[in-house]
C-alpha positions as CSV (number, residue, x, y, z in Angstrom):
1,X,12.4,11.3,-1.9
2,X,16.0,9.8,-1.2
3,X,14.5,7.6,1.4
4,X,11.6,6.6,-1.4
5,X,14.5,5.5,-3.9
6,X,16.7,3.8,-1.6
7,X,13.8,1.2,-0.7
8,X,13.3,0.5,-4.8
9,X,16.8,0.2,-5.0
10,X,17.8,-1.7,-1.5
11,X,14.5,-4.2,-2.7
12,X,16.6,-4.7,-6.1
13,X,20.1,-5.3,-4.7
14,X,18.5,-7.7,-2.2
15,X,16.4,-9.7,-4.4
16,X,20.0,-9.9,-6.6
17,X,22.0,-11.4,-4.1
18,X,19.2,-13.9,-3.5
19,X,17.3,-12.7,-0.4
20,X,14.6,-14.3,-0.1
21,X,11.2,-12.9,-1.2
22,X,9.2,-13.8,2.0
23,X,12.4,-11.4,3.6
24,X,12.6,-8.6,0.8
25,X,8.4,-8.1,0.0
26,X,8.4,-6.0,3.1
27,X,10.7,-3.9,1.9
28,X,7.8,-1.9,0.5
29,X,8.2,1.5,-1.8
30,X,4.4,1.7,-1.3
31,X,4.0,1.7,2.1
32,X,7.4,4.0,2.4
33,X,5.0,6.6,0.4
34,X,2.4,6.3,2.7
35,X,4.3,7.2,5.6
36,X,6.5,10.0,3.7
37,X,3.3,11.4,2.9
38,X,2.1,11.8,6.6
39,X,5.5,13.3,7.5
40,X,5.6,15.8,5.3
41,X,1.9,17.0,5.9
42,X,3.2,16.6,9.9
43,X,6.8,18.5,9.3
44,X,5.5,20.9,6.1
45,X,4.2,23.8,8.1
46,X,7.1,24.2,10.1
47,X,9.8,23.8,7.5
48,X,8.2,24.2,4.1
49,X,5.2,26.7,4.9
50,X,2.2,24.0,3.5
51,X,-0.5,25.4,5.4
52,X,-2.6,25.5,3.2
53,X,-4.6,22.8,1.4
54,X,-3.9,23.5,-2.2
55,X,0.1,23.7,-1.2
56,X,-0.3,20.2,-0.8
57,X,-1.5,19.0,-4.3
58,X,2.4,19.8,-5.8
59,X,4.0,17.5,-3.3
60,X,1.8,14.6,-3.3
61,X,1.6,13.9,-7.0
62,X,5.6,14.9,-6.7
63,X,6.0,11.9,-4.4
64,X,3.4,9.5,-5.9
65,X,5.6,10.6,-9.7
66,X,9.1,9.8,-7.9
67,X,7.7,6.6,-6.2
68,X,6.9,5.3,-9.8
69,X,9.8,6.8,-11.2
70,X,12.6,4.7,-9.2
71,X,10.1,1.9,-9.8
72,X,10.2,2.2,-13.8
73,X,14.4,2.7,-13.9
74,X,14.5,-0.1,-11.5
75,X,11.8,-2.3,-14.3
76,X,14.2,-0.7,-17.3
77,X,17.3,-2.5,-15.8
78,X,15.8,-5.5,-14.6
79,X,14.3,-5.9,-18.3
80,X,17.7,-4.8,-20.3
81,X,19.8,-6.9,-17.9
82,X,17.9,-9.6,-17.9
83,X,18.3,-10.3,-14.1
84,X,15.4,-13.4,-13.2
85,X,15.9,-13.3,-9.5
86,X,14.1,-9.3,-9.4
87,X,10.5,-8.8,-9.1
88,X,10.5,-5.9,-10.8
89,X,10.6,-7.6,-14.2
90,X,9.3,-10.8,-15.6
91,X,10.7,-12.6,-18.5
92,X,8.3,-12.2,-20.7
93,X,9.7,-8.4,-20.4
94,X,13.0,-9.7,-21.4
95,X,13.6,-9.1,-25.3
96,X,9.9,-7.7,-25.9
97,X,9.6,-4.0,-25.8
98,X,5.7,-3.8,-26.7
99,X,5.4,-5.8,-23.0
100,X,7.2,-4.2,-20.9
101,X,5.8,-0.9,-22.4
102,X,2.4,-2.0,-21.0
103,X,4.1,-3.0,-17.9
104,X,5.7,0.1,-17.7
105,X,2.5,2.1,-18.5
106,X,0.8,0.3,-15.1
107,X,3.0,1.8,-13.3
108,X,2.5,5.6,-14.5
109,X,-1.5,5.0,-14.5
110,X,-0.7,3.9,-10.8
111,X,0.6,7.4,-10.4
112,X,-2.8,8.8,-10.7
113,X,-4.0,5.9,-8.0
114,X,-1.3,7.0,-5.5
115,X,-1.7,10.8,-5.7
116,X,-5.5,10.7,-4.4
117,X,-4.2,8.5,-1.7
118,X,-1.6,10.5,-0.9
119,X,-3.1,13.1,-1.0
120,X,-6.2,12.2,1.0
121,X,-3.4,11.0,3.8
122,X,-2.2,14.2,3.5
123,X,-5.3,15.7,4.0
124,X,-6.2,13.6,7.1
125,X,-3.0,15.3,8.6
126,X,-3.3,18.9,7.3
127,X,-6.5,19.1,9.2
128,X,-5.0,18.1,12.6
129,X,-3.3,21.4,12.3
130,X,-6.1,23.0,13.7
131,X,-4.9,21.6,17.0
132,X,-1.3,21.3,16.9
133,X,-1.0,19.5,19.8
134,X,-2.4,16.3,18.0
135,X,-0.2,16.2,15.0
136,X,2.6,13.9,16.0
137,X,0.5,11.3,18.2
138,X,-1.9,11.8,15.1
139,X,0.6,11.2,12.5
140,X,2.1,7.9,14.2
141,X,-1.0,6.6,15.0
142,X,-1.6,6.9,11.0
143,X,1.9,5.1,10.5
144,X,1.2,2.4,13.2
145,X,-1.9,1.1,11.3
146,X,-0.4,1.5,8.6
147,X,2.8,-1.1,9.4
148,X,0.0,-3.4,11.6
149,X,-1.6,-3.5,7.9
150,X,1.0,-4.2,6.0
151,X,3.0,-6.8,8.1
152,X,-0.5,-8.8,8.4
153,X,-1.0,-8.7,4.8
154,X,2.6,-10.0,3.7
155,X,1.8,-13.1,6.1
156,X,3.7,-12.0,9.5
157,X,2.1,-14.2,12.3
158,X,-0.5,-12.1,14.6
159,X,1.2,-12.1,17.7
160,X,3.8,-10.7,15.8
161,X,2.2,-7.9,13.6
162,X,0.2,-7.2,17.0
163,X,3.3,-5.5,18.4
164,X,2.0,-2.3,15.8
165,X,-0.8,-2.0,18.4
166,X,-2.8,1.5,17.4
167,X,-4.7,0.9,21.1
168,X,-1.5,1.3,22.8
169,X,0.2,4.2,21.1
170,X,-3.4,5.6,21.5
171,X,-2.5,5.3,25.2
172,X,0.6,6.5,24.9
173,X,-0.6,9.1,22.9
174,X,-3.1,10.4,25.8
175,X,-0.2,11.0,28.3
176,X,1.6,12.8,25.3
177,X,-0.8,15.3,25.4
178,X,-1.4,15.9,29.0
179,X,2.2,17.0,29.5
180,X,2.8,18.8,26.0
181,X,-0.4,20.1,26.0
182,X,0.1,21.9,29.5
183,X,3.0,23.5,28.4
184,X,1.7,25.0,25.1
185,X,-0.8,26.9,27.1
186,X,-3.5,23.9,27.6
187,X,-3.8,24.4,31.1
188,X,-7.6,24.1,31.5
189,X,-9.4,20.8,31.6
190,X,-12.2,22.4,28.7
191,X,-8.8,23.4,26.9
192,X,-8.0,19.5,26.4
193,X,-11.3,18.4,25.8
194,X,-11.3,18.6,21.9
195,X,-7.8,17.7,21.2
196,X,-8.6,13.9,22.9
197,X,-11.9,13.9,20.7
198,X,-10.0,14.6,17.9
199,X,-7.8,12.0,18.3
200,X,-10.2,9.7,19.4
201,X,-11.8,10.2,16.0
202,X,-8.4,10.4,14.4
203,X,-7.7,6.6,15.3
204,X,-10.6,5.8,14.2
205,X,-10.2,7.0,10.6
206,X,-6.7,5.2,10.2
207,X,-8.3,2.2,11.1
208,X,-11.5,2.4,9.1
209,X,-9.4,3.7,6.3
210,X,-7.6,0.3,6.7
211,X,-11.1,-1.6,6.8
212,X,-12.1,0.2,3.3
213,X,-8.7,-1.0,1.7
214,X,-9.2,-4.9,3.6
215,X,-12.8,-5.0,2.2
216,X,-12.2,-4.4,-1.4
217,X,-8.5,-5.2,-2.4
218,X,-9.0,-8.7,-2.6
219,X,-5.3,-10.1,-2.1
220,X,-4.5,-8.5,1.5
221,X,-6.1,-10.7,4.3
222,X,-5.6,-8.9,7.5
223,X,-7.8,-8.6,10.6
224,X,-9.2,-5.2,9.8
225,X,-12.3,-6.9,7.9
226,X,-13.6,-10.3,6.9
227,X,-14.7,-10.5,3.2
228,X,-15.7,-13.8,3.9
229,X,-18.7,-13.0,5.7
230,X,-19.9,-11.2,3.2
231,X,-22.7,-8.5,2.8
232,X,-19.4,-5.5,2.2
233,X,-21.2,-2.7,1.6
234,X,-23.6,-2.5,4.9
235,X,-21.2,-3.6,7.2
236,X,-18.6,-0.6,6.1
237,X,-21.4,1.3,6.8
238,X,-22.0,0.4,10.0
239,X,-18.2,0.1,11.2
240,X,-18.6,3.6,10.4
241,X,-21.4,4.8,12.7
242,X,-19.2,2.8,15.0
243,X,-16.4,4.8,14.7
244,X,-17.7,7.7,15.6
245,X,-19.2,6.4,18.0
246,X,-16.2,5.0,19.6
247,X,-13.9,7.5,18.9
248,X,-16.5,9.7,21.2
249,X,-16.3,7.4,23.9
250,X,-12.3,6.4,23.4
251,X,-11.4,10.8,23.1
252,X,-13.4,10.9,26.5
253,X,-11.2,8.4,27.8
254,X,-8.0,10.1,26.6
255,X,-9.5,13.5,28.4
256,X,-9.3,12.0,31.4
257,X,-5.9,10.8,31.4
258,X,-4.5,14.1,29.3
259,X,-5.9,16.0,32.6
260,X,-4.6,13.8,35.0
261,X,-0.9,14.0,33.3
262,X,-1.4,17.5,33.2
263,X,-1.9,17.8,37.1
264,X,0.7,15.7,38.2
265,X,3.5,17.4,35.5
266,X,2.8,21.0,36.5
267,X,6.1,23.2,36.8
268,X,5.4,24.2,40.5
269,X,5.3,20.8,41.5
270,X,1.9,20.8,42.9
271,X,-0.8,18.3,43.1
272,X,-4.1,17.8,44.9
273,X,-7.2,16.0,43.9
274,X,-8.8,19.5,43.6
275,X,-7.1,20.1,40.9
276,X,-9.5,17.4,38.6
């Protein structure tokens, strides 16, 4: 929550002191919320005992509430102050109560908006739980598609939004869980076999999820999808018999290198090719 407030408020002193906007739009309280909301489905069930799904409800329309909150104070001063150089108010706010009570009422119907995609991110976390092993490469693989998203869609060049590359942390990911998995008790090939489907399919829901969001919010243009093409509804359905189908064949992928980490990191120093 501090670190949800601080980016409303850091995006209003910036725009202040004349930062530019093309600098100070990616200073995003949105996109902050997203990624709060995978860390504390990540972090809650060691800390703050959310193990459950229903625990989760509280804290998600919590955070979507605050998000808005911070947003509606920082509207209330931009509008009562009369400060032009803020996004967060227009002028026609200035002096006229009845608008900026509409715009002010946006922002709590967005909190409704923001909960069910909170909590759905939530969700997508909460369920890695099942194999704990996958919970952190899952999480940031969430918050790397996340960031590859949003830098695309405030207009950063390719080659340089590409550097939030979800296929390389998904690599990265795969060695992660041949050495932690062998040392929470993972020790057998079979044992690592559904944790690398799981996130397999995991990478692919972040990035579908991001194709479902490309596809119908009109003003993002990112790679994800191409609404130019048209014909939205049948290809969304197809990317998604796709996903499966390549998270299948990317989690067999990550198997292979999870066991071959685990062999060469085992405690007694040991390593022969029997051991695949």
């Amino acid at each position: 929550m501090s670190m949800l407030a601080f980016l409303v408020f850091a995006r209003l002193v910036l725009e202040l002191v004349g930062v530019i906007p093309d600098i100070t739009r990616y200073i995003s309280s949105t996109v902050g919320l997203f990624i709060v909301a995978i860390y504390v489905a990540a972090v809650g069930p060691l800390h703050g005992g959310l193990r459950k799904f229903s625990q989760h409800l509280l804290p998600a329309l919590i955070l979507a509430a605050w998000t808005q909150v911070c947003i509606i104070l920082a509207t209330f001063a931009a509008a009562v102050l009369h400060l032009k150089r803020t996004h967060f108010a227009t002028e026609k706010d200035f002096g006229n109560l009845s608008h900026l009570g509409v715009h002010v009422l946006q922002h709590i119907v967005a909190i409704g908006v923001l909960f069910v995609i909170v909590l759905l991110l939530m969700t997508a976390v909460h369920i890695l739980w099942r194999w704990p092993v996958t919970v952190a490469p899952g999480a940031m693989l969430g918050v790397f598609v996340i960031m590859r998203f949003w830098t695309e869609a405030m207009g950063l060049a390719p080659w340089r939004a590409a550097a939030w590359s979800s296929t390389t942390l998904l690599l990265v990911s795969a060695i992660y869980l041949g050495g932690v998995g062998a040392r929470i008790g993972l020790t057998e090939a079979s044992q690592l076999l559904a944790p690398s489907l799981v996130l397999g399919w995991v990478w692919r829901f972040w990035v579908y999820l991001a194709t479902v969001v490309a596809a119908y919010v009109p003003f993002f243009t990112t790679h994800f999808f191409d609404r130019s093409r048209g014909d939205i509804p049948m290809r969304l359905l197809k990317a998604l018999g796709g996903s499966v189908i390549e998270g299948f064949i990317v989690g067999l992928l990550l198997w292979g290198i999870a066991i071959w980490i685990a062999c060469v990191t085992r405690g007694d120093g040991t390593f022969s090719p029997s051991d695949y």
